[in-house]
Every structure is written in structure tokens, then in C-alpha cells.
C-alpha positions as a LaTeX table, in Angstrom:
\begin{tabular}{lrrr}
\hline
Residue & $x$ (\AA) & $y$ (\AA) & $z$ (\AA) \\
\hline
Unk1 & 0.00 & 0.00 & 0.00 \\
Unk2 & 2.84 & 2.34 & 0.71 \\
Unk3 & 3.70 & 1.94 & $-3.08$ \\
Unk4 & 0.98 & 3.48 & $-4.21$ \\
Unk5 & 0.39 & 6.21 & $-2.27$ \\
Unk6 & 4.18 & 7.15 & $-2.65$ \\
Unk7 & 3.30 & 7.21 & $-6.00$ \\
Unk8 & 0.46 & 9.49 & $-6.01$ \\
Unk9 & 2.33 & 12.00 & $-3.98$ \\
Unk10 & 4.54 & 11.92 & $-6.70$ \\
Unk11 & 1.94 & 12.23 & $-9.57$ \\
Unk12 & 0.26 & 14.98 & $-7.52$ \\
Unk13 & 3.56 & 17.16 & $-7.24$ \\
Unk14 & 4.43 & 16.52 & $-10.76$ \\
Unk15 & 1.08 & 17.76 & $-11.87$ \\
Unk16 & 1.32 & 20.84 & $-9.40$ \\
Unk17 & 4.73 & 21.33 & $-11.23$ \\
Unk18 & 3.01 & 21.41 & $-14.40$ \\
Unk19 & 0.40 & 23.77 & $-13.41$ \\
Unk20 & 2.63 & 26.06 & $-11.84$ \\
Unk21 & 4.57 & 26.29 & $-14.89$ \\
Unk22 & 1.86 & 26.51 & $-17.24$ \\
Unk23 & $-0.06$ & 29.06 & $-14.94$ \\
Unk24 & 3.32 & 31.24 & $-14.98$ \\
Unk25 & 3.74 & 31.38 & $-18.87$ \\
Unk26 & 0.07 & 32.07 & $-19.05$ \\
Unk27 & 1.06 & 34.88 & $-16.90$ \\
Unk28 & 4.18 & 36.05 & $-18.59$ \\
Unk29 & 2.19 & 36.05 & $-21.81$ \\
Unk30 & $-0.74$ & 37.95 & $-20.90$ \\
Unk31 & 2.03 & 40.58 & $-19.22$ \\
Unk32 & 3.56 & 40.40 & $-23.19$ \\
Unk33 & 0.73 & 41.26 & $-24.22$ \\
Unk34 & $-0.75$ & 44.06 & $-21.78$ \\
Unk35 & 2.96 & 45.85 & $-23.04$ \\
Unk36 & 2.22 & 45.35 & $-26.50$ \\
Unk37 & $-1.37$ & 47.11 & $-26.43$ \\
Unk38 & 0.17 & 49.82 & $-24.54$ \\
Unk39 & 2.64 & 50.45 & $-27.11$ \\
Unk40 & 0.35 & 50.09 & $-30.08$ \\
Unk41 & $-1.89$ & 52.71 & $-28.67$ \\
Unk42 & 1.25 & 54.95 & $-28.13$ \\
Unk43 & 2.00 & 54.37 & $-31.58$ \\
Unk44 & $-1.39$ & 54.93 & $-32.86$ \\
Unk45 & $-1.19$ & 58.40 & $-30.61$ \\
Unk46 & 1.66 & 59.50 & $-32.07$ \\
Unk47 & 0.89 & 58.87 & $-35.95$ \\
Unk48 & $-0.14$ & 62.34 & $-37.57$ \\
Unk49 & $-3.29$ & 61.73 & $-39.99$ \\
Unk50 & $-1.89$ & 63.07 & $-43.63$ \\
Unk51 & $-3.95$ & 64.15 & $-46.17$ \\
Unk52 & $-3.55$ & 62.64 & $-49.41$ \\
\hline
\end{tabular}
């Protein structure tokens, strides 16, 4: 019985591994992308309409 158990602790931290790491990339992305919007409307800001 000790067997198994040992080896659902294990599953169980390798899965919170996994989620930790997939919840920080999924954090680091949505960061990428906050910055990107922010610069794209500073962009946007900047650009003088021409007349053509």
C-alpha cells in the first residue's frame, strides 16, 4: 500500500509542477501582451493623420 500512495504524492507534485509552470507562462504572456497594447496605442497616438 505504501507503493501506491508514494506514488500518487509523486503524480500529484508533478502535476502541481506542471500547473505552476503553465499558470506562470500564461502569466508572462498575458504581461507580453498588456505591453504590446500599450505600445500600439502609443504608436497609434503618435501617428499624424496626412492628407492625401
Amino acid at each position: 500500500m505504501r507503493g501506491a500512495h508514494a506514488a500518487v504524492e509523486f503524480a500529484a507534485a508533478a502535476l502541481l509542477a506542471r500547473t505552476q509552470a503553465t499558470a506562470s507562462t500564461v502569466q508572462a504572456g498575458a504581461t507580453g501582451y498588456a505591453s504590446n497594447e500599450a505600445t500600439a496605442v502609443a504608436e497609434m497616438a503618435a501617428a499624424r493623420p496626412r492628407l492625401v
